[in-house]
Backbone bond lengths (Angstrom), bond angles and torsions (degrees), N, CA, C in turn:
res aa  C-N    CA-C-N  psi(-1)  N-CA   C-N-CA  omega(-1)  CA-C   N-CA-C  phi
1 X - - - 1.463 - - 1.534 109.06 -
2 X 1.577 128.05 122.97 1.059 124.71 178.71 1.779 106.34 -84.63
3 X 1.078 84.51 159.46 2.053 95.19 -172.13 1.382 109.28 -135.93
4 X 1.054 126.74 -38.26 1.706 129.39 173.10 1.865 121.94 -115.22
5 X 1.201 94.49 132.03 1.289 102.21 178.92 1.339 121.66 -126.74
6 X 1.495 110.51 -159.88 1.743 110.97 -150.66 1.854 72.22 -159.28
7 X 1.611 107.55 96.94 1.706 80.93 165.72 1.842 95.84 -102.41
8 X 1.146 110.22 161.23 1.491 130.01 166.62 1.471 127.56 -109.03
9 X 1.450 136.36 93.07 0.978 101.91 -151.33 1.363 112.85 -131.55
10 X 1.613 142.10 145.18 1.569 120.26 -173.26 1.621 102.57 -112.86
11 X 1.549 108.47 109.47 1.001 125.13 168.80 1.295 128.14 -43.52
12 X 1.413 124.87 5.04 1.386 128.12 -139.07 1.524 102.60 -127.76
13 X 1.766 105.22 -22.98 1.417 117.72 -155.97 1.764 101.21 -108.92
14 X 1.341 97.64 141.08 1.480 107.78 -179.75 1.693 97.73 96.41
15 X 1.527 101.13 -175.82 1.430 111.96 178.27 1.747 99.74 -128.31
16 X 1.116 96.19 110.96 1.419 102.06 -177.43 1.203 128.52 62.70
17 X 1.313 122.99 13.28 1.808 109.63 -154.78 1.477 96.00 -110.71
18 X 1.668 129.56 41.50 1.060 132.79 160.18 1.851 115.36 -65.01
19 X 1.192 86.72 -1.19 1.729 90.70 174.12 1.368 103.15 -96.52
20 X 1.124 113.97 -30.52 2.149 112.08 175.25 1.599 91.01 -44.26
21 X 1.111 114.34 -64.01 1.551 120.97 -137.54 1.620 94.35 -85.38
22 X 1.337 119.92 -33.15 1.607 94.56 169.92 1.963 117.22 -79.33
23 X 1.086 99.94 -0.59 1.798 109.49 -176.36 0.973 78.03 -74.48
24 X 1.467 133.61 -77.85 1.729 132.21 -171.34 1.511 123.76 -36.05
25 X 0.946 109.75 -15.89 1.737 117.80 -173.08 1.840 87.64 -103.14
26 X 1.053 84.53 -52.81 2.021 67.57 -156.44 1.715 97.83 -85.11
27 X 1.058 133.48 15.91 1.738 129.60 142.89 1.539 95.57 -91.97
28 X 1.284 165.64 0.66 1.030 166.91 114.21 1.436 132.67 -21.15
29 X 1.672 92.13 -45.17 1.824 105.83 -170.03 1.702 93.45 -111.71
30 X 1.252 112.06 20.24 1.901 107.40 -177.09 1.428 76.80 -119.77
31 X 1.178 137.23 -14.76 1.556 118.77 173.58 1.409 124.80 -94.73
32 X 1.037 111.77 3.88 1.334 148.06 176.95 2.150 122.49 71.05
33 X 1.610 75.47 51.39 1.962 91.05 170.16 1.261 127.10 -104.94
34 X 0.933 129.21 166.56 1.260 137.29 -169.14 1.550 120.85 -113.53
35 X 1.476 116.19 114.38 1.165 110.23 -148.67 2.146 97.44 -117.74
36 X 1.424 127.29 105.87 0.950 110.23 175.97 1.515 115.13 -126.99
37 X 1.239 95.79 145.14 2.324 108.64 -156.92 1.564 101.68 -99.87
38 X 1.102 94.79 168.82 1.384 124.07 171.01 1.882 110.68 169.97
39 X 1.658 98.28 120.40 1.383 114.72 179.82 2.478 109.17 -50.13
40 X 1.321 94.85 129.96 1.348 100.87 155.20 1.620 106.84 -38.26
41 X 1.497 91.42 136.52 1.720 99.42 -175.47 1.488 106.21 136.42
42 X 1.262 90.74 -86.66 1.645 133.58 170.12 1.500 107.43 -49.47
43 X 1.437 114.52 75.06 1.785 126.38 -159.98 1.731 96.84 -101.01
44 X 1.389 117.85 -12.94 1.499 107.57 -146.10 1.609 102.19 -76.92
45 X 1.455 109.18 3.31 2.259 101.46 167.05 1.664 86.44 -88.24
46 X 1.219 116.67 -45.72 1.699 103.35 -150.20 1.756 107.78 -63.65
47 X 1.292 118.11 5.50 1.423 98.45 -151.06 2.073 73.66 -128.70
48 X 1.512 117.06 7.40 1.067 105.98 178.92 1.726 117.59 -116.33
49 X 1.423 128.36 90.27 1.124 138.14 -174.67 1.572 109.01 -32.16
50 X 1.158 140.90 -58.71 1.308 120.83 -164.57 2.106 116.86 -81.66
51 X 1.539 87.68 -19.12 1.779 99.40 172.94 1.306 95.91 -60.70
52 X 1.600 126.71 -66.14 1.301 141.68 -169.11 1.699 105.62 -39.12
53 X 1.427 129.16 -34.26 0.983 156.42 -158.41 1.716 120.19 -66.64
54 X 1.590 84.55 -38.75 1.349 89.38 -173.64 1.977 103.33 -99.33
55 X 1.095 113.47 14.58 1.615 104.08 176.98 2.052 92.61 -120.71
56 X 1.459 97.16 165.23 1.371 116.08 176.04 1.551 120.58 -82.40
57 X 1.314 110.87 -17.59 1.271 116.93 173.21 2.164 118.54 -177.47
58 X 0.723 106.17 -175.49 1.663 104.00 -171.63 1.483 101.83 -138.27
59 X 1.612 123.28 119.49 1.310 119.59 -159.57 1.492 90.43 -126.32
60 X 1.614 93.02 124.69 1.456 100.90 171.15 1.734 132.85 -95.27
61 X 1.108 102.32 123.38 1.902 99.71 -155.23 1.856 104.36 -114.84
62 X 1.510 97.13 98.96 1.847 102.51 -164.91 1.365 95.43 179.63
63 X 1.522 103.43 -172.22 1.583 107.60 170.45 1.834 102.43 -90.52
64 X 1.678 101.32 -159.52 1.577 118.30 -173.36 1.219 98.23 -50.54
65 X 1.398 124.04 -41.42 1.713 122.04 -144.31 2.227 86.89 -80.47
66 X 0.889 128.97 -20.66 1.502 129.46 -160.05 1.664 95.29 -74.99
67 X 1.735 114.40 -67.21 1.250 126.55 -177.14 1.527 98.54 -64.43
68 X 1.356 136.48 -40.03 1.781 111.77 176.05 1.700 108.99 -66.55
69 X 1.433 130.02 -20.77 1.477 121.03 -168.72 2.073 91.69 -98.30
70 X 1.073 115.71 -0.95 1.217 116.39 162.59 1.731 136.13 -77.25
71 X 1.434 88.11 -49.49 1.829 104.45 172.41 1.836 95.38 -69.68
72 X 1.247 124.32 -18.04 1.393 93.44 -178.99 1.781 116.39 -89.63
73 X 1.629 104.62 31.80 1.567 97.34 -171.09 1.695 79.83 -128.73
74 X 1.482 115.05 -126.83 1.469 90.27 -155.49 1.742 81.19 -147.92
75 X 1.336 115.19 32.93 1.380 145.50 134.65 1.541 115.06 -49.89
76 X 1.627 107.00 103.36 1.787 94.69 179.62 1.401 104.63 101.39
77 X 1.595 130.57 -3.92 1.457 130.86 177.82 1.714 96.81 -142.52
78 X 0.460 145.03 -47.13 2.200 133.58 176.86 1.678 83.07 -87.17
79 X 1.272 133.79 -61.85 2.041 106.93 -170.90 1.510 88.24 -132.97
80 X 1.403 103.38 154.84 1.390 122.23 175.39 1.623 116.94 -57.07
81 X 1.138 116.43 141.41 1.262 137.19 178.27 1.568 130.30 -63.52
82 X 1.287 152.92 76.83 1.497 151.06 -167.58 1.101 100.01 -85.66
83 X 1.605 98.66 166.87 1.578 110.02 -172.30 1.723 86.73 -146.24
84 X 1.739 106.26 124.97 1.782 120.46 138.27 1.467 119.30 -93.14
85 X 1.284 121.64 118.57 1.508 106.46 -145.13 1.752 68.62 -91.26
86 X 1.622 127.26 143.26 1.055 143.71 147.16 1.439 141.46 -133.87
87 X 1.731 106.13 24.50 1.159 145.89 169.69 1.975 113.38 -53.95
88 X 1.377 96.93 -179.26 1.589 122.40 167.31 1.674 95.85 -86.72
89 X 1.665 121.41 -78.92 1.100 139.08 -120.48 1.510 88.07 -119.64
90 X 1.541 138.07 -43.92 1.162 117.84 -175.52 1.372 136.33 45.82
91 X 1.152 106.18 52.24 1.661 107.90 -151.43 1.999 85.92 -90.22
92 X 1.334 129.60 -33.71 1.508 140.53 -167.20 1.633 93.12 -55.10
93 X 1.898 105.87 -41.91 1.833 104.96 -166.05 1.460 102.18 -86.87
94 X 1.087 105.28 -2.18 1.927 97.98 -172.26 1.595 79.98 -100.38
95 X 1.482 135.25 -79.55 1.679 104.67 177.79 1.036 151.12 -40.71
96 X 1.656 119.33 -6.14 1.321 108.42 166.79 1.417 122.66 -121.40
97 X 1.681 105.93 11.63 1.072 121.78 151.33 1.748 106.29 93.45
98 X 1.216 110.18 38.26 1.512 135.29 -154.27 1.445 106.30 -111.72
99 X 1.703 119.64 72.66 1.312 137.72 169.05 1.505 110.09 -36.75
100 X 1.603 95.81 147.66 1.813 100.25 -169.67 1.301 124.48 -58.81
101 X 1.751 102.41 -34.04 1.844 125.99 -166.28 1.384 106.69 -53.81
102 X 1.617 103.64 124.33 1.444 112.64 -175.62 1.854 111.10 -67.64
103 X 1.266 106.02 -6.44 1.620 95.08 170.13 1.569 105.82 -89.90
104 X 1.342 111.87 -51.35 1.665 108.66 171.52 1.604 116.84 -43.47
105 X 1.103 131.72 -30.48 1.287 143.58 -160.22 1.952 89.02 -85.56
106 X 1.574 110.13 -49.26 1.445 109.81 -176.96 1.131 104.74 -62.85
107 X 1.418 121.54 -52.42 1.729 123.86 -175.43 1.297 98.43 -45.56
108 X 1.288 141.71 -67.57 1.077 136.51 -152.56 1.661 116.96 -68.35
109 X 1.357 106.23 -49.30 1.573 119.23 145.76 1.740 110.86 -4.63
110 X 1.284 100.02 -96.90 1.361 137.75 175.24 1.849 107.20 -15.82
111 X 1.663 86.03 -83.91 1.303 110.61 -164.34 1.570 130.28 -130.28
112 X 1.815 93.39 30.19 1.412 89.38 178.12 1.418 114.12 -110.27
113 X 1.503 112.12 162.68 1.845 115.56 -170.95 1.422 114.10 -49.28
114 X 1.199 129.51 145.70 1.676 141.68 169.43 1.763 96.58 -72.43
115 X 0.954 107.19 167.12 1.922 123.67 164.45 1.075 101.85 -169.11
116 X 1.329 120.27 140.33 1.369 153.09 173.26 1.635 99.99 -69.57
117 X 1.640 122.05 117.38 1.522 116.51 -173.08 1.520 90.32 -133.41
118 X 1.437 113.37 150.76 1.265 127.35 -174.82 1.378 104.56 -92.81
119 X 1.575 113.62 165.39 1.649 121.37 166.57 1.140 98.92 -131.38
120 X 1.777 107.52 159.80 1.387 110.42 155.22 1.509 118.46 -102.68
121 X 1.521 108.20 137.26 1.274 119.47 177.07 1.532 122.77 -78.58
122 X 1.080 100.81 149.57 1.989 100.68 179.84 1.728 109.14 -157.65
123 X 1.363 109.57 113.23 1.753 79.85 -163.85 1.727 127.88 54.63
124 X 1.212 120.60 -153.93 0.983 133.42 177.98 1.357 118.21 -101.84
125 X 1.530 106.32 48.00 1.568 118.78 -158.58 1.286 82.91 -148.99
126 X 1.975 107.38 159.63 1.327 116.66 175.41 1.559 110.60 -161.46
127 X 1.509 89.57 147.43 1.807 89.34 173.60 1.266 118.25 -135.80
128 X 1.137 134.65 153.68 1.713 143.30 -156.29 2.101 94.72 -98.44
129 X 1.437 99.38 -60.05 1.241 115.25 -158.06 1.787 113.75 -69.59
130 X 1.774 91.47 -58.71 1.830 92.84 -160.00 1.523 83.55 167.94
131 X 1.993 107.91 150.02 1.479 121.09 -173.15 1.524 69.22 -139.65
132 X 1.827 92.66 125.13 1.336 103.77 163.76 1.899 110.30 -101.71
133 X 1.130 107.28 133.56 1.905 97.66 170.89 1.616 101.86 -118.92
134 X 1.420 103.86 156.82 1.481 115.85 -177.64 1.345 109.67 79.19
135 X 1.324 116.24 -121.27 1.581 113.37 -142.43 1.480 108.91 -70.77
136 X 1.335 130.73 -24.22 1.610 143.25 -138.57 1.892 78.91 -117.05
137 X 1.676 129.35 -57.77 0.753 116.54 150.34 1.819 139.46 12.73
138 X 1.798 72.73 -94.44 1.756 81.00 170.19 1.605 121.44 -60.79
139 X 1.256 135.73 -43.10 1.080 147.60 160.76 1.318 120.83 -26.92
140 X 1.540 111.65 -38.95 1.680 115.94 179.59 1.469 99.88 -94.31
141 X 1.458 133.48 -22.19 1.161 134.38 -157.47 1.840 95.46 -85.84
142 X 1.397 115.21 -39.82 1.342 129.48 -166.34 1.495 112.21 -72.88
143 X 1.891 104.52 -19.23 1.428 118.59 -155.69 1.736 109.88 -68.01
144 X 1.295 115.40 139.34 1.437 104.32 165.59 1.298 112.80 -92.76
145 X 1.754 125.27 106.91 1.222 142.34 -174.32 1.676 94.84 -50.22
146 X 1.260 125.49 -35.11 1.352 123.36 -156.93 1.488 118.11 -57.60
147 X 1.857 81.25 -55.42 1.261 101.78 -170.53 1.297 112.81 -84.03
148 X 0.986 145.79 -11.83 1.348 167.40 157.05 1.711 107.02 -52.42
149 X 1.300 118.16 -55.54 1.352 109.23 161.89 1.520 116.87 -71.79
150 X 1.427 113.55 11.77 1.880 99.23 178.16 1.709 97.19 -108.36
151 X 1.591 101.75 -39.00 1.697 99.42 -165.73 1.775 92.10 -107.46
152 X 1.385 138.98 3.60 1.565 117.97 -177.13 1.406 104.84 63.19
153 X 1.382 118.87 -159.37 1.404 147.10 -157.98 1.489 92.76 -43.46
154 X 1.504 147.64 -63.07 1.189 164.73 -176.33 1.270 102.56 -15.93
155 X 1.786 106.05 -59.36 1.582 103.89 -173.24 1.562 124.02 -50.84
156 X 1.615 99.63 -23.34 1.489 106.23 -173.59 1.747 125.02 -70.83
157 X 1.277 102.72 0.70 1.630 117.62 -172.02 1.778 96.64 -83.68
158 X 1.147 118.93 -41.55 1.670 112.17 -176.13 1.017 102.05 -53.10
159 X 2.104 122.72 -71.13 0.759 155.58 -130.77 2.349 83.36 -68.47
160 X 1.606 108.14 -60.25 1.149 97.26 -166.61 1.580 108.97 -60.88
161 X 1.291 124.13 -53.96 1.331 127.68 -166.21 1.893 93.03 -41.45
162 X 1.440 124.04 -88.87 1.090 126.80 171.28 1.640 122.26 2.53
163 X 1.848 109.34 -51.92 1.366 101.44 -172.05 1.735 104.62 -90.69
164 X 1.703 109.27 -10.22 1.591 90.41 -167.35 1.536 93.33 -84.69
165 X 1.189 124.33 9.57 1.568 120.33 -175.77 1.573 120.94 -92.55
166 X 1.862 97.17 -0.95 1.116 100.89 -157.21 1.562 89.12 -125.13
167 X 1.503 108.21 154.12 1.687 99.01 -169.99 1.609 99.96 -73.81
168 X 1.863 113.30 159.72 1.482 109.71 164.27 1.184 115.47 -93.93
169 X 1.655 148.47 174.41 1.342 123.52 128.72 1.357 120.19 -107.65
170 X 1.772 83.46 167.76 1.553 96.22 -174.76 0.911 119.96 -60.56
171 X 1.483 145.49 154.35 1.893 131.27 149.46 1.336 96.04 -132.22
172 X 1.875 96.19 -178.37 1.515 99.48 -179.98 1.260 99.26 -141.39
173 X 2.097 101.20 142.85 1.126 104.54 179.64 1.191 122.50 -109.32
174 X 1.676 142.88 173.24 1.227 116.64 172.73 1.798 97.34 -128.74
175 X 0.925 96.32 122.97 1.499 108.67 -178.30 1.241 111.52 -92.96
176 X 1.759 141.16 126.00 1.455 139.24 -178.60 1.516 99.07 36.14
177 X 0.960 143.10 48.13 1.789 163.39 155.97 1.470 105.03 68.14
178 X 1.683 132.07 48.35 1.105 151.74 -160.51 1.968 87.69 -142.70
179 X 1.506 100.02 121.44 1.732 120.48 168.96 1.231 108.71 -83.11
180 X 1.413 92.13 134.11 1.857 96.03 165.68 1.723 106.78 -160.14
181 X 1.260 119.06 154.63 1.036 126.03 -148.12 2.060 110.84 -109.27
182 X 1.313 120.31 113.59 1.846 103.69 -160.82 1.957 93.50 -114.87
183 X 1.050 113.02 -178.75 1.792 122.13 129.14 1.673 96.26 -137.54
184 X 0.968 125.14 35.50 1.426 115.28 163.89 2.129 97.69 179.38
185 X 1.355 81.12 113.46 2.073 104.15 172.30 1.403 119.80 -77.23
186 X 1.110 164.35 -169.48 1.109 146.26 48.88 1.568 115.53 -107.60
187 X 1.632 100.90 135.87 1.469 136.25 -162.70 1.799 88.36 -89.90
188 X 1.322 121.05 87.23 1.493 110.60 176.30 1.515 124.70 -115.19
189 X 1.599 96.85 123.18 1.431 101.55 174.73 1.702 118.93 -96.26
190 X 1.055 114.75 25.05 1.130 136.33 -152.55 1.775 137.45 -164.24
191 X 1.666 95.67 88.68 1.855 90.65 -169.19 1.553 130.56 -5.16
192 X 1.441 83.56 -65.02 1.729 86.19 -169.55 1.898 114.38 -101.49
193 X 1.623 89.75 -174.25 1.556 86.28 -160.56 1.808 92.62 -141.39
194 X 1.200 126.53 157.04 1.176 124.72 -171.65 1.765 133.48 34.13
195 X 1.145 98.93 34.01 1.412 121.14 175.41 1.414 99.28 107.50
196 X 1.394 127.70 -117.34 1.898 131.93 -167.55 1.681 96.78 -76.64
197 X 0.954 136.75 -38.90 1.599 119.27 173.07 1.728 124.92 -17.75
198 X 1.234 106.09 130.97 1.106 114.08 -170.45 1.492 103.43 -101.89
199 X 1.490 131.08 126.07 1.772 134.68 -166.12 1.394 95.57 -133.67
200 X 1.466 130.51 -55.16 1.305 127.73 -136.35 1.613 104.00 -134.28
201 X 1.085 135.01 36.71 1.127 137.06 -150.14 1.656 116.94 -56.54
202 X 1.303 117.20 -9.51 1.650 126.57 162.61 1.245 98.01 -124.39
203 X 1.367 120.04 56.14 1.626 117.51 135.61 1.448 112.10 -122.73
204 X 1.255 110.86 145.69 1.477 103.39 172.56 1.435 103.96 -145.60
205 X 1.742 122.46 172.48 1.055 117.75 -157.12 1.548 107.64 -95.11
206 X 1.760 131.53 1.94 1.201 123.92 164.68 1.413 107.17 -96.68
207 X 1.655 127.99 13.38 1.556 74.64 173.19 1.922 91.88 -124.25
208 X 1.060 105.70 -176.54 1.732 122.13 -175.77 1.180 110.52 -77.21
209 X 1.626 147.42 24.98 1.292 130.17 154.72 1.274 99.85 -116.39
210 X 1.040 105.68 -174.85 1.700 136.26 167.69 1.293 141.00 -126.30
211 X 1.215 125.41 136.26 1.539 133.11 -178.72 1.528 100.86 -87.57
212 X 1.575 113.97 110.74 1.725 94.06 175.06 1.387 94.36 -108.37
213 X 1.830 136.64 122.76 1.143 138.23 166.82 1.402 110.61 -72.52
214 X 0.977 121.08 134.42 1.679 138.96 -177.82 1.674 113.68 -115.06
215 X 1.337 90.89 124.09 1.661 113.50 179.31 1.334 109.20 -104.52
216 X 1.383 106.67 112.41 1.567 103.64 -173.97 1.188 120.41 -87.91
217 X 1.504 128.97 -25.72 1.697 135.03 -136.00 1.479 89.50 -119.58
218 X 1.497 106.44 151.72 1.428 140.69 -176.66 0.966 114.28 -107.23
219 X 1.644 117.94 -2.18 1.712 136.69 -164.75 1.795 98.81 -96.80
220 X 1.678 103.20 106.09 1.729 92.83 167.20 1.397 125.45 -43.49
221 X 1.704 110.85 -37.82 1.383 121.42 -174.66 1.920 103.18 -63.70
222 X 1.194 113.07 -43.40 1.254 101.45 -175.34 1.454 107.25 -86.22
223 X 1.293 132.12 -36.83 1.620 101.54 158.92 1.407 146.89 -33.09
224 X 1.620 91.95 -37.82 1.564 110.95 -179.62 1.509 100.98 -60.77
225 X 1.504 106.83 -47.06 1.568 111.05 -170.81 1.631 105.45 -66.19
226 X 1.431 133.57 -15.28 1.553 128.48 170.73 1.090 120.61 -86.22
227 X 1.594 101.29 -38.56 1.716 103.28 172.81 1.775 105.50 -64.82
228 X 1.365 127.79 -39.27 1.459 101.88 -176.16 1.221 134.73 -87.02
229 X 1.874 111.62 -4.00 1.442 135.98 175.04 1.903 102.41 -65.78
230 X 1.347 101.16 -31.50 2.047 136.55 -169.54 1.783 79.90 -67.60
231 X 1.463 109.79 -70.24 1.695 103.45 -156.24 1.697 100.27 -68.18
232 X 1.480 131.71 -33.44 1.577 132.94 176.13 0.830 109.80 -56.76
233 X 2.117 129.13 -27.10 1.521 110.77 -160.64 1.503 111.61 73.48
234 X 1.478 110.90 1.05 1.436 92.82 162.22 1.935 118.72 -107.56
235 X 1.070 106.49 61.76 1.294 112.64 -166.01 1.812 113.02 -64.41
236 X 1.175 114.25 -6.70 1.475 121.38 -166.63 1.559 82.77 -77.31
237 X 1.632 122.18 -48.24 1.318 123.46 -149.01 1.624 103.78 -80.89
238 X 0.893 128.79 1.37 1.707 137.20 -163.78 1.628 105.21 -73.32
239 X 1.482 111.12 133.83 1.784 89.37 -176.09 1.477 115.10 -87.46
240 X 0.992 121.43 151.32 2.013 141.60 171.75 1.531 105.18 61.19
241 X 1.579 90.62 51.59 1.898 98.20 -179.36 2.085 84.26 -125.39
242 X 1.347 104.99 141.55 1.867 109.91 136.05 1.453 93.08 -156.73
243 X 1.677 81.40 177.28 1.819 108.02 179.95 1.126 107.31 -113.99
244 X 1.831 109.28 153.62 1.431 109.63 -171.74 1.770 89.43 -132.03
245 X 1.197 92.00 166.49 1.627 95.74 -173.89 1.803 99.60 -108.15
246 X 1.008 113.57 152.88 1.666 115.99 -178.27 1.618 116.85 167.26
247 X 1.158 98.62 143.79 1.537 112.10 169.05 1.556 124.60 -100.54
248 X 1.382 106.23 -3.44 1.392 116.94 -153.40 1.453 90.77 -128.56
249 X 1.678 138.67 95.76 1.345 126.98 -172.16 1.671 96.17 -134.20
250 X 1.716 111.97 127.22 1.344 105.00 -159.94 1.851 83.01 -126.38
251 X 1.429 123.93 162.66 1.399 114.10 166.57 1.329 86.19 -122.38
252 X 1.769 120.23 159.42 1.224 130.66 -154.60 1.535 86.51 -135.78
253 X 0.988 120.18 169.60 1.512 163.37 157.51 1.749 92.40 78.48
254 X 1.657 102.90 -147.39 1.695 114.62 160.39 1.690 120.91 -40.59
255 X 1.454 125.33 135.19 1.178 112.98 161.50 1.230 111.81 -110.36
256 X 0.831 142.79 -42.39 1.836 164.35 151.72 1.824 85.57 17.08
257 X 1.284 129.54 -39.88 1.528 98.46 -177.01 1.053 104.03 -111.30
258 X 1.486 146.38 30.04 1.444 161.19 -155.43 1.616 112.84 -109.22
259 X 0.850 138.92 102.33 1.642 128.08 -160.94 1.468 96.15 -122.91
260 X 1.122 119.48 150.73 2.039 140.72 -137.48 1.378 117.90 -169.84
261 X 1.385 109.04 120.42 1.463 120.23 175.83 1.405 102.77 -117.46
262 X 1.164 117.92 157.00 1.413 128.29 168.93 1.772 113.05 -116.31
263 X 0.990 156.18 105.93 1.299 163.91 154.78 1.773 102.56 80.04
264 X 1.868 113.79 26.56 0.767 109.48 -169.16 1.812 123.89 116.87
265 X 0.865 93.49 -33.87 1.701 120.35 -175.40 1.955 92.96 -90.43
266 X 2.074 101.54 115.85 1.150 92.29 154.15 1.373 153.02 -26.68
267 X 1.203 173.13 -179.85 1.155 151.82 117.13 1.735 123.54 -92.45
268 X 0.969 125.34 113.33 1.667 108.19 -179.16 1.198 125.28 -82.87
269 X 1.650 118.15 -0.98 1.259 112.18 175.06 1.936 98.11 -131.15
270 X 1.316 130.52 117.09 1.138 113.31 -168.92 1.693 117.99 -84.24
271 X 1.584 108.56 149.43 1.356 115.26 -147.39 1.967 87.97 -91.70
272 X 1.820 99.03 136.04 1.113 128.95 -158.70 1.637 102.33 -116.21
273 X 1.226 126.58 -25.21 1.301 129.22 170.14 1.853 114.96 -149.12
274 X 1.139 100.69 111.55 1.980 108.49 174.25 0.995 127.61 -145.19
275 X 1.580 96.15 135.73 1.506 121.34 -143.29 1.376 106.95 -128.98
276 X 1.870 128.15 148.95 1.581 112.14 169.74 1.606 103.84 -34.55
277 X 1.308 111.67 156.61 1.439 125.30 169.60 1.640 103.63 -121.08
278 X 1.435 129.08 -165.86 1.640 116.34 -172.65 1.446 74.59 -88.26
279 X 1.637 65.62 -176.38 1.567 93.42 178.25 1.895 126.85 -107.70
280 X 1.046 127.88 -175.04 1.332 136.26 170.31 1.353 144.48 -142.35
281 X 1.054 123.09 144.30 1.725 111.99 -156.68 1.521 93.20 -98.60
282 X 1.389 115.30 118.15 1.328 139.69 -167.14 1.743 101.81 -118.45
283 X 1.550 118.38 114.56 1.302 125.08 149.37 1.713 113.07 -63.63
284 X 1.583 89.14 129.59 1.340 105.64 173.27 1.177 130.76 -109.58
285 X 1.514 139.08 -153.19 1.951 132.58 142.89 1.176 87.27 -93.75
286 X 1.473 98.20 163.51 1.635 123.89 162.64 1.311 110.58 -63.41
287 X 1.510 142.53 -20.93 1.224 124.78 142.78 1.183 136.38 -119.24
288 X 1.569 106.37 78.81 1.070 136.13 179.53 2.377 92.78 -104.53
289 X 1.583 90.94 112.58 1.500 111.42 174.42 1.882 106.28 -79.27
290 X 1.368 124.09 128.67 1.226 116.77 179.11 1.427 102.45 -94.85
């Protein structure tokens, strides 16, 4: 049974749901745990092994982008990793099957199983979820973070109209040293995509490969037709899309017009080679399917 914690938390993320995350604390401290904070930013316990030492686990309270800038400190390797999902998109709580209710969220806290979850590496950068390049890319790059934390998902309608108006380009990737041709990537370690969306349905976040879905067409009309096959969950049926399986994902030629998010999180330099990254001991629910 864990009893002391380390929450982390970014005030910034979600729309209002700073009340999730104090429900979670005070069903926490009525069970008699110990709950001690410090805002995202402020890394200098996580990156220190024996501070880390003295709590049972480190609970991250934000959207995707909070828990990927988390696994890169040493959060998730000396004590297991929690999640208050207090995001837009939550795509980490829809994969591991991590209900909203601030007592379920404590149970799980408390007393739910660890699992070993993979990242992908890129540079000295990392992501838990999925690195999108090209079209989805631009979309996060275009996004107004602002407004996005006032209205959620909503903000993302400018941001898309804007990029399908604008031409993409093609690039090429080479996956396990096999060419193939995209204007829109995603590198997924992780079923779903924009919170409950279903993308990758044999990827998951314990094991070491990847599903990279490939967008072939330059046609707005046929994007439109992938992006809404994307919101049905019927993504198999989408036209001049497949997935390739690989550990080995390199992007080739110019990147300079290539635009890249990682679990949501812009990228400013776009990722040119990604690979499994380690791994992390992630609290889950008890039915959480690997």
């Amino acid at each position: 049974m864990r009893k002391h914690f380390l929450l982390v938390s970014n005030k910034t993320a979600g729309r209002g749901r700073q009340d999730r995350v104090e429900a979670v604390v005070r069903e926490l401290t009525t069970r008699s745990c110990r709950v001690d904070r410090i805002e995202e930013g402020n890394h200098g316990k996580l990156d220190d092994a024996e501070t880390l030492k003295k709590y049972d686990a480190v609970i991250g309270a934000g959207g995707d982008g909070t828990i990927r800038r988390l696994l890169q400190t040493e959060a998730g390797q000396v004590v297991p990793l929690g999640v208050i999902p207090n995001g837009t998109g939550n795509v980490l709580a829809h994969e591991i099957g991590l209900r909203s209710s601030p007592v379920l969220i404590a149970d799980v806290l408390i007393a739910g199983p660890e699992h070993r979850v993979s990242s992908a590496r890129f540079g000295s950068d990392t992501s838990l979820l999925m690195v999108g390049l090209g079209f989805d890319g631009k979309v996060i790059h275009r996004l107004d973070m602002a407004l996005k934390g006032r209205i959620g998902k909503a903000a993302y309608i400018g941001a898309v109209l804007a990029t399908l108006a604008e031409p993409v380009p093609t690039f090429e990737l080479r996956i396990d040293g096999k060419k193939h041709s995209a204007t829109w990537a995603v590198v997924a370690n992780a079923r779903r995509y924009g919170g409950e969306f279903m993308l990758a349905p044999q990827a998951g976040i314990t094991k070491r490969s990847f599903q990279v879905v490939l967008f072939q067409s330059t046609s707005r009309l046929v994007r439109i037709r992938q992006m809404w096959a994307l919101a049905m969950g019927h993504i198999h049926t989408a036209p001049m899309t497949k997935t390739v399986t690989g550990t080995d994902i390199r992007l080739e030629g110019p990147t300079d017009t290539i635009k890249a998010h990682a679990d949501g999180d812009p990228l400013d330099v776009c990722p040119t080679h990604i690979t499994p990254g380690r791994s992390a001991r992630l609290i889950v629910p008890n039915r959480f399917a690997r």
